[in-house]
N, C-alpha and C positions, 0 to 999 in steps of 0.2 A: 504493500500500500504506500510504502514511503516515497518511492518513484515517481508514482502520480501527485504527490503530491504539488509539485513546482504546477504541473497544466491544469490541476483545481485549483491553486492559486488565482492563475491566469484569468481564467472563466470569471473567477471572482473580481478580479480588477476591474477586469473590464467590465463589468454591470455596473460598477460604483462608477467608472469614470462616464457610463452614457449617463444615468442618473445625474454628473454633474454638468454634462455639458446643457442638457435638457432644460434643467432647474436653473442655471446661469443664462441662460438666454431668456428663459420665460421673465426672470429678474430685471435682465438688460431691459427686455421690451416693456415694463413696467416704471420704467426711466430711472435706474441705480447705475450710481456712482460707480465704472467698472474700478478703479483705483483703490474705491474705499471697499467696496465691495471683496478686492484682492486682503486687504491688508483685515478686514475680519475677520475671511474664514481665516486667515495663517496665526490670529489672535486664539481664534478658538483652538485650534488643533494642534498651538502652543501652552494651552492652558488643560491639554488632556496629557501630550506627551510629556511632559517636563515631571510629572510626576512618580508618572510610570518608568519612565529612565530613570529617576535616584531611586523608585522602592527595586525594580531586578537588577541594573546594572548597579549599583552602588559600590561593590567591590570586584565585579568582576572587569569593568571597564576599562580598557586603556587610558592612561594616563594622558591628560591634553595639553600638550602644547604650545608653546605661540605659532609654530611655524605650522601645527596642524590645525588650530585655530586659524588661521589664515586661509588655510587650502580647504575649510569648510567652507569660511564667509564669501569667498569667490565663486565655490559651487554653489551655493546657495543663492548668490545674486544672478549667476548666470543663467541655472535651473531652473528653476524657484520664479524671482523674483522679475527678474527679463520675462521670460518665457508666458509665467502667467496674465503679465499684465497686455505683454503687447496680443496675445493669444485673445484677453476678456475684449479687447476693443476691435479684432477682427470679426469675433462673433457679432459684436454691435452691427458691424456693418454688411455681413453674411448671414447667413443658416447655422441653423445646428447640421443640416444633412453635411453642410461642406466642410465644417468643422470639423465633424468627427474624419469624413473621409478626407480631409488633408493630413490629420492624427495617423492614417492606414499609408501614409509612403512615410512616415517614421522607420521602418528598417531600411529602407532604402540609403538613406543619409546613416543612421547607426552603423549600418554594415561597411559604409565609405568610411566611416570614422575609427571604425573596430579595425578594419585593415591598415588604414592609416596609421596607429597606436600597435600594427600586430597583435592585438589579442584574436582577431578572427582569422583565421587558414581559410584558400579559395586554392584548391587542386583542380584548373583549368580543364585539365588534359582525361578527368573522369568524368563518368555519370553525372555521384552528385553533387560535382563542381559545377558543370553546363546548367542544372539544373536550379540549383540555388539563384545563379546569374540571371536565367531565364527568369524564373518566380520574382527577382526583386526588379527587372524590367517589367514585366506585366504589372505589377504593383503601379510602377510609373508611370504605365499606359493609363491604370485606370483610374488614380488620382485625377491625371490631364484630361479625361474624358468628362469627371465630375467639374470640375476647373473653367470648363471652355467649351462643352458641347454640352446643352439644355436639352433641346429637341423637342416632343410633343408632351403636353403634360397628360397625365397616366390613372392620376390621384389624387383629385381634390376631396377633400373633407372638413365636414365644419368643425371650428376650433372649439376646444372642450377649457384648455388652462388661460390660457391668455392668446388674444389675436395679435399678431404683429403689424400695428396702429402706425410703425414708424415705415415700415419696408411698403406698405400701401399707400403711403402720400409718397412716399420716395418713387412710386412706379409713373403718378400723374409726370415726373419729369427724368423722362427715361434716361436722359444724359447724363446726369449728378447721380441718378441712380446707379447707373452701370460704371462712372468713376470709383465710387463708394464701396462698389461689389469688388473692383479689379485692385481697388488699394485693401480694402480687407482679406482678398484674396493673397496679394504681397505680404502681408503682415501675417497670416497663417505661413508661410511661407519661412518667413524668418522666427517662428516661435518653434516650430519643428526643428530647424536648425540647430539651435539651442536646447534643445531640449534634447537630443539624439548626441549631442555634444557633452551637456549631463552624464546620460546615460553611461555614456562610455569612462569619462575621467571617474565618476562612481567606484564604477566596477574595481578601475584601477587602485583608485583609492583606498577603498575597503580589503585590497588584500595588506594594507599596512594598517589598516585599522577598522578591525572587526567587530566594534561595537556598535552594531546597527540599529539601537533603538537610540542612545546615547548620539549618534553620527543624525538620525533622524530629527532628532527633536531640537539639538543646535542649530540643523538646517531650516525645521518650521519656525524658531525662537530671531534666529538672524532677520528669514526673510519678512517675518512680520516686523522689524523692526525698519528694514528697506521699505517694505510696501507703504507702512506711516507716513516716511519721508516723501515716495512720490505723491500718496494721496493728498498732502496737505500741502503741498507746492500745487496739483493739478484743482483743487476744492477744494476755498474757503469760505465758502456756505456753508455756516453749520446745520441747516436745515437736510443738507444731505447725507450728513452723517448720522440722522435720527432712524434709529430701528423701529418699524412696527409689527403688526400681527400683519404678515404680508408674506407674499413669496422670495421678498429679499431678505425677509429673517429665515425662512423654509429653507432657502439656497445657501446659506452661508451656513448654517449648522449642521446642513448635509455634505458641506465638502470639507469645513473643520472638522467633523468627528470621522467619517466616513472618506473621507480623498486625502486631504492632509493627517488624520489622527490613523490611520488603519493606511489605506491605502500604500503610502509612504513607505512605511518599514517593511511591510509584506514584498514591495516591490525591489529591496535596497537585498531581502533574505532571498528572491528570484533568482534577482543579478548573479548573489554570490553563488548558488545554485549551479544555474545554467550558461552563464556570463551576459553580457549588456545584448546580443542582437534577441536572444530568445523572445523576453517581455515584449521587443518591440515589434515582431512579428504577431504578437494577439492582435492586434489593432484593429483589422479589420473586422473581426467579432466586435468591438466598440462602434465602428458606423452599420454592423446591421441591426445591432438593438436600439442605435439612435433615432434610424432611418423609420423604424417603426413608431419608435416613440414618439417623433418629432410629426408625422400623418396623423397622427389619434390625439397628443395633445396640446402644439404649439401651431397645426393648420399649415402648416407648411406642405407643400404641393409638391408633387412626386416626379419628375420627367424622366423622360428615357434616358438622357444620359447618366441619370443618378443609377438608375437600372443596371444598365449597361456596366458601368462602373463598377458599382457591384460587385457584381460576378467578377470581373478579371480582380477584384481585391482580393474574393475569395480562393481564387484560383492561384493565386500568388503565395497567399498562407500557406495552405497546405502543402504545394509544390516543394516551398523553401525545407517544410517542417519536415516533409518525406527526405531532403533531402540530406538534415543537420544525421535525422537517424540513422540514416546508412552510413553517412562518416565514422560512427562508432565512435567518436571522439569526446570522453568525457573533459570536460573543466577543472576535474581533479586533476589530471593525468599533462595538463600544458604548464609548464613555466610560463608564468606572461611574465613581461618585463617590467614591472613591482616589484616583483622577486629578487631577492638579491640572486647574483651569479653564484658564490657560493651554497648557497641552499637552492639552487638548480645543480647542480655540480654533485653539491652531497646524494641527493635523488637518484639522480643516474647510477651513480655509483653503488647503495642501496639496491637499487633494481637490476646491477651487475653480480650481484652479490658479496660488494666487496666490502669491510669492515669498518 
């Protein structure tokens, strides 16, 4: 059972992250502060973790440093705190469909990054080298399909949570609308970036320092402390920092306990698992729970190219995942370059049988 458990994991993430994409749009379109919006939930889901890391890790933790303290608050602002905000204000200006499915060419850039960095092998000249390559092209086919080809629309439905009141006066003037959509499109764009960039110096990270709830809850505690500073440079209306019984209190207690308080660590205990590209290939299981979610409760309308798309995302996952499994190549079994040369060296040596 223990084997499965990293792809139950997955499953799991990825409902929590449609769940947040969903609930932060319907917030956006309710007119929330995406900034301050950023810097609550990381309030919240620094006032669940910081606990829970002094009562388990309290002794067993690595010892922190300034120079490791350092190499958190970087990842942290770059991960974190970059990522989610320019991400909230792309949504403003797009879908949740295209959101998530920009979220589904995250292994694409991962995988460019993980080679880049060497922790990922591509054996060109096999099976499932061609194939992996193949799968994370298709992936890129059908992000660009969702991206830039609409086509007919497929699935209209009436809206159940909130109508999108802002994207409907934006259509009266097609021009500003379709600027709005191609810069939100850009700015999904560069949040994946970063965020696949994350991903990978993580992984790295973590093999010098394995206290991933501890490593966690410094990254939630830093980036709420960043998100403050941009929110209150971007909004000084205090009127918009007022919480009520609304869906922008529903959406930020769901991505601080649920996306930032859980999600986080599960995903940092993945990594160390399977290494950084694994987690980013679920992805596309996150645009087809969204894709649904988003027809039934934010009225969002379905066109063939979203369809289309689709499918080659689907096609892509599984493609690459057939392919990791035939490599046979566990994450225990690689020295990445973390490691010191020495304790790669000892290894070898260990597995030569020599004393």
């Amino acid at each position: 059972m223990g084997e499965y458990k990293p792809y139950l994991g997955m499953v799991l993430i990825q409902v929590i992250y449609s769940g947040m994409i969903l609930l932060s749009k319907a917030a956006f379109n309710e007119g929330m502060n995406c900034s301050v919006f950023i810097f609550y939930r990381q309030l919240v889901g620094t006032i669940i973790l910081v606990p829970l890391a002094f009562i388990f890790e309290r002794k067993s933790s690595v010892p922190l440093s300034f120079s490791i303290f350092c190499k958190i608050f970087l990842l942290s602002f770059l991960g974190v705190t970059v990522s989610l905000n320019v991400y909230a204000i792309a949504l403003v200006y797009t879908s949740a469909t295209l959101g998530a499915a920009t979220v589904s060419s995250l292994p694409v850039f991962t995988f460019f990054f993980a080679v880049l960095f060497r922790m990922e092998k591509v054996k060109i000249r096999t099976k499932p080298g061609v194939i992996k390559i193949s799968g994370l092209v298709v992936c890129l086919c059908g992000v660009a399909a969702l991206a830039f080809y609409k086509g007919p629309q497929i699935w209209p439905l009436h809206p159940i949570l909130s109508a999108n009141h802002n994207a409907q006066h934006l259509q009266h003037d097609h021009s500003s609308y379709c600027k709005r959509w191609y810069l939100g499109s850009l700015l999904l764009f560069c949040a994946i970036i970063t965020w696949s960039m994350w991903l990978v110096l993580q992984a790295r990270f973590l093999k010098s320092y394995p206290s991933k709830l501890k490593f966690t809850s410094l990254q939630c505690l830093l980036s709420a402390i960043q998100s403050f500073c941009i929110a209150i440079a971007s909004e000084r209306d205090m009127k918009e920092w007022k919480l009520g019984w609304n869906m922008g209190l529903l959406a930020i207690l769901y991505c601080g306990i649920m996306v930032t308080g859980i999600t986080y660590y599960l995903q940092a205990w993945v990594i160390q698992k399977k290494g950084p590209l694994f987690p980013a290939m679920w992805n596309p299981l996150n645009f087809m729970i969204t894709i649904i979610g988003s027809m039934f409760l934010l009225n969002e309308s379905i066109n063939l190219g979203s369809f289309l798309g689709g499918i080659l995302l689907v096609l892509s996952l599984y493609s690459v995942l057939w392919a990791k499994s035939k490599e046979g190549i566990s994450s225990d079994d690689v020295c990445l370059p973390v490691q010191a040369q020495k304790e790669c060296a000892d290894q070898s040596e260990r597995s030569m049988g020599k004393p």
